[in-house]
C-alpha positions in Angstrom: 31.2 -16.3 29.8 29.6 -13.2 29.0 29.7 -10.9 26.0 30.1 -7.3 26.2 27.6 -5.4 24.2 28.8 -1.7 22.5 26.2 0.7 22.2 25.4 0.5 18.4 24.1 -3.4 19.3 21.9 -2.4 22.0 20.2 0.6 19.8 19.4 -1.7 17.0 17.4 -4.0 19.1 15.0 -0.9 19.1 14.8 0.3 15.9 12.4 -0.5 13.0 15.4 -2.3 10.6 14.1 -6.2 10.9 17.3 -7.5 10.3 20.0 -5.7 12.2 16.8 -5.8 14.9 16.5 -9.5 15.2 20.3 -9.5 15.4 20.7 -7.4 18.2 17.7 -8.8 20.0 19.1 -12.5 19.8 22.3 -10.8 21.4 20.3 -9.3 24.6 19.1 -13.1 25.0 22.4 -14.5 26.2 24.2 -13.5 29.2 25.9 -9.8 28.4 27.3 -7.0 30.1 27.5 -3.3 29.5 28.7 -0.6 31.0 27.4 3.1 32.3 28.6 4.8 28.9 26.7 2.5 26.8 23.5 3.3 28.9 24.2 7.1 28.6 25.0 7.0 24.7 21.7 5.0 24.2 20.0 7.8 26.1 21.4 10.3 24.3 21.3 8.7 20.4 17.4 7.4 21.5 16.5 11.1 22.0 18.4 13.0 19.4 18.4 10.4 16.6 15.3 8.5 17.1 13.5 11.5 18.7 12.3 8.8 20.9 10.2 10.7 24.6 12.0 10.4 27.9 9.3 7.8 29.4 10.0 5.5 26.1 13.8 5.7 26.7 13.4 5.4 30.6 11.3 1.9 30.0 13.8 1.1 27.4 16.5 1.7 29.9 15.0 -0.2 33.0 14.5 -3.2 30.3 18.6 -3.4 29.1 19.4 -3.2 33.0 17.4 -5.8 34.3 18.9 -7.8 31.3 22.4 -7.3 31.7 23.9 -9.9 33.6 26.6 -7.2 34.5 26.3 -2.9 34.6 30.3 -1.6 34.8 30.7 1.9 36.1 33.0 4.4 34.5 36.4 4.4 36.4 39.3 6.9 36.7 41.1 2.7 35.6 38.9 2.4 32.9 39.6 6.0 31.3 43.4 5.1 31.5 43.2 2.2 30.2 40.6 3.6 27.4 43.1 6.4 26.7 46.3 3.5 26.4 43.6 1.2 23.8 43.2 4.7 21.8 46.6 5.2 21.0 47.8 1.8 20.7 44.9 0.1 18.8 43.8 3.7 16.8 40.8 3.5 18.3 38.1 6.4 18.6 37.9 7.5 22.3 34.5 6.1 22.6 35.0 2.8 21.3 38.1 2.5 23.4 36.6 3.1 26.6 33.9 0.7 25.9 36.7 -2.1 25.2 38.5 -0.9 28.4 35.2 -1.9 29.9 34.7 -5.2 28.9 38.2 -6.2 29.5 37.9 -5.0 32.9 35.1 -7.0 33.4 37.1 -10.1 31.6 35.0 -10.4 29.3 36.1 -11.9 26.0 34.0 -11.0 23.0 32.8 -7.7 22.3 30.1 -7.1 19.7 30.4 -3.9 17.8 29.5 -2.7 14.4 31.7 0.5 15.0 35.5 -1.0 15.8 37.6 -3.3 13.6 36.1 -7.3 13.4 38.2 -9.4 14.4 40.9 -7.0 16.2 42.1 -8.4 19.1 42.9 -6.5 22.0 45.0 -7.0 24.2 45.2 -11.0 23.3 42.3 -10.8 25.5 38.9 -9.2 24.0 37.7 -10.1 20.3 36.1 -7.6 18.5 32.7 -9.4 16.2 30.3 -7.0 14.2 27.5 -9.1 14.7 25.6 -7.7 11.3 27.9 -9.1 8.7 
């Protein structure tokens, strides 16, 4: 089954830290899934943070989506159920409506150095910071 990958694991695959690097890289070997908003917020952290140029983040792009075994859109379902995982879980907006995407694409781990390792969401979706 795949893994769901937050945004914060796909950015360190990029980045010039050789641990938290090798980490994340390992992760984009198995079979993983994203969504849209984790595209988008690696576009936008790339250029602001990194200061990366838009023909590096394009190439970067096209490699993560011919990796991912699975690219979820952004729903009108997903933001409700993103808005419901907020409040109940205390999440941050963000984080939720990534975890609203990977349990709508079933998915039952979801690696994140942002949310709370080990939550459990819904009984369905594990949260694992894969850097500690």
């Amino acid at each position: 089954m795949a893994v769901f990958l937050d945004t914060n694991v796909v950015l360190y695959a990029f980045t010039d830290d050789p641990e938290r690097s090798q980490r994340a890289q390992s992760l984009l070997q198995l079979e993983f899934e994203v969504s849209v908003q984790v595209l988008n917020e690696f576009a936008n952290v790339s250029r602001r943070k990194f200061g990366r140029d838009w023909s590096e983040i394009a190439r970067s792009l096209d490699d993560l989506r011919a990796a991912a075994g699975a690219i979820h859109p952004l729903e009108v379902a997903v933001h409700r159920l993103g808005l419901t995982l907020a409040k109940r879980y205390d999440l941050a907006i963000y984080d939720a409506l990534i975890a609203a995407s990977a349990l709508t694409a079933q998915c039952r781990t979801l690696h994140s150095e942002d949310m709370h390792h080990g939550l459990v969401i819904e009984d369905r979706l594990t949260i694992l910071n894969p850097f500690l």
